[in-house]
N, C-alpha and C positions, 0 to 999 in steps of 0.2 A: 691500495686502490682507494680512491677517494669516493664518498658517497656520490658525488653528481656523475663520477663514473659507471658506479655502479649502478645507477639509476638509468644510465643511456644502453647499460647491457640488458639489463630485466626489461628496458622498452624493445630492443632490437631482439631479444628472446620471443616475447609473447607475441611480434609480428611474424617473427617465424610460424612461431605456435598456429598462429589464423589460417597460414598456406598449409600447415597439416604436417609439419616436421616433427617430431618428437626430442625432448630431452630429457634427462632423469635428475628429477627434483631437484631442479635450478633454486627456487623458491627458499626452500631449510637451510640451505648454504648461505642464499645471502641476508635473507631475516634473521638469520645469528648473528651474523658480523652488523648490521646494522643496529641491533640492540645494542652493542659496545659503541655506538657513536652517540658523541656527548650533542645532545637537541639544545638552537640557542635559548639564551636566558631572555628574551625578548617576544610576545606576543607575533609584530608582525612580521621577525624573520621566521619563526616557529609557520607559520601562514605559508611564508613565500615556499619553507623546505615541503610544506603538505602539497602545496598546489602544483609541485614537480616531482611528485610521487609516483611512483610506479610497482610497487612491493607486491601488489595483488592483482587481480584481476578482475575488481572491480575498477582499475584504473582503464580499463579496453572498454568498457561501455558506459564512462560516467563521461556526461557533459558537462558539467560545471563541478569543482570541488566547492562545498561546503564546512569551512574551516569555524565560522563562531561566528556570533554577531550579539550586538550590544553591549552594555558598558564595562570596562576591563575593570574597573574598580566596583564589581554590582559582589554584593554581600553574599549574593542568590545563583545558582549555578543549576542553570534546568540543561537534563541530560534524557536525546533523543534515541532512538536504535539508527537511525539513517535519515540522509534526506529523503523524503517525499517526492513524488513524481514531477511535481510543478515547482518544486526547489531546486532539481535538478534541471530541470530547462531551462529559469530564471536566473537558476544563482542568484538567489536571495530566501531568507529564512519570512516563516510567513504567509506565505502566497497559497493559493489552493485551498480546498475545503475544509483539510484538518491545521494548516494555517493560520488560517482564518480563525478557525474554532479553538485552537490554540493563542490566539491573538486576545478572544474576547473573553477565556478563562482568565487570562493575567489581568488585563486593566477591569473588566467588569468585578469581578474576583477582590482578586489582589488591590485593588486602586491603585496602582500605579501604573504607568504606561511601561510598554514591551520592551521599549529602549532600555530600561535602567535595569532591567535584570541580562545576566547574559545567557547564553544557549547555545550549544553544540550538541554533537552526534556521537556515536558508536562509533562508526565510523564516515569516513569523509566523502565518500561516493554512495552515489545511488547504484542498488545490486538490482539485475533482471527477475530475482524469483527469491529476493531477500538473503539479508546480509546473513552470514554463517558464522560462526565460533570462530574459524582460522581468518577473517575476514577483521574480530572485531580484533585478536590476538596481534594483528599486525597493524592495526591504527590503536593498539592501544597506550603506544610511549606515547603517542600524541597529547593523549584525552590525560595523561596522566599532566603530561609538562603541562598544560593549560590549565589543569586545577592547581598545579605549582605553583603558577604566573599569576592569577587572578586570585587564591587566596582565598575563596568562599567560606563565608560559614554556615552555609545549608545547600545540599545538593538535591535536589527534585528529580527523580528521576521520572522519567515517561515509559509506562508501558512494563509484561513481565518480560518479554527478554533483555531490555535495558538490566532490569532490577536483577535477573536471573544472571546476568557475566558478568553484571557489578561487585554482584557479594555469594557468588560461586556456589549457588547453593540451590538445591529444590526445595527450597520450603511453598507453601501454598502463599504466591502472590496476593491471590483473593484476602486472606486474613493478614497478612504484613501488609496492605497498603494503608498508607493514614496511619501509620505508624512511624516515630520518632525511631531509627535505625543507624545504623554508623558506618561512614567508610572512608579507613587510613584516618581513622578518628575525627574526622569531618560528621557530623548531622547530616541525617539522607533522610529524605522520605520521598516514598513513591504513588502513584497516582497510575489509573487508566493513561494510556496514552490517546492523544486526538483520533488517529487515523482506528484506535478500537473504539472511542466513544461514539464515531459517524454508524458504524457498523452496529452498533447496542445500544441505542439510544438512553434505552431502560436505565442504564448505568451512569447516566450525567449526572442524576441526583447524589449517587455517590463522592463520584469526581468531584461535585461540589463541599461537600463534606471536608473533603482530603484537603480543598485547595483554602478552607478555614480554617483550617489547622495548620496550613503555613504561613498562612496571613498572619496568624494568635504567633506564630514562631518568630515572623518578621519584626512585628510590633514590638518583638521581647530584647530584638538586637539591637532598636534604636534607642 
């Protein structure tokens, strides 16, 4: 069975599922076989296979898929938990109040503008009441092959549940952010995410801290 097959069964499943039919863990069966299929070695076919995705059931209430955006060749690899509510209606990264606010940490920040670093999610849809473990488990050959593809030398992570499924661990977020940390022997460091800094404002000043020390990391690559 070919993947685009299997994709047209899991969408004709989960429209069952809506009318109230039942079936027994459809889902384990074919996210195994789907981990054996080899994802292309190309950014924007890698796009076209997410944007016809169907493995979870964030794909039944996501309006737009959010696959990455900015430059394939960016040194800087910032990593989101999900799109945002206003990225998801857009489809575009950016937009909305933690957007925004994620917009003017980088070029205010950083000096450079939002283009030249790049940025992706957890995963690829927006969830109704937030994305889960078995949600990021099955977008996550994605995020892997797009760190394959793009090569970075520093990964920013946004937010602790990003930081928490990244590097599989409970350790206290609060003390490892702003912290030089590694993953798959890549440079990470993580930061408050936008849509927690709207909500704690108290902790901008932090955030700013964190995003000096990437800037001092940046500066070191060039």
């Amino acid at each position: 069975m070919t993947k685009s097959v299997k994709n047209r069964v899991l969408k004709y499943l989960y429209n069952l599922k809506s009318f109230g039919y039942e079936y027994h863990e459809p889902l384990e069966f074919f996210q195994a076989e789907v981990k054996n299929v080899k994802l292309p070695n190309s950014l924007i076919e890698l796009k076209n296979s997410v944007e016809h995705c169907y493995l979870c059931e964030l794909s039944k209430c996501r309006k737009n898929v959010l696959f990455g955006y900015g430059n394939f060749n960016s040194k800087v690899l910032f990593i989101n938990d999900e799109p945002s509510k206003s990225e998801d209606e857009i489809g575009s990264f950016y937009v909305g109040n933690s957007g925004e606010l994620l917009s003017k940490m980088i070029e205010n920040v950083l000096n450079i503008k939002k283009e030249e670093i790049y940025i992706t999610t957890l995963v690829k849809c927006k969830s109704l009441n937030g994305a889960t473990n078995s949600n990021m488990e099955v977008c996550n050959d994605y995020l892997l092959k797009q760190i394959e593809l793009i090569k970075p030398k520093l990964l920013v992570v946004l937010g602790e549940k990003a930081y928490s499924f990244l590097l599989k661990n409970d350790d206290n977020f609060s003390q490892n952010r702003g912290k030089e940390l590694s993953f798959n022997n890549i440079p990470l460091i993580a930061t408050f995410s936008p849509t927690f800094l709207l909500r704690n404002p108290s902790f901008k000043k932090d955030a700013y801290y964190d995003m000096l020390k990437i800037k001092n990391f940046m500066e070191e690559l060039n």
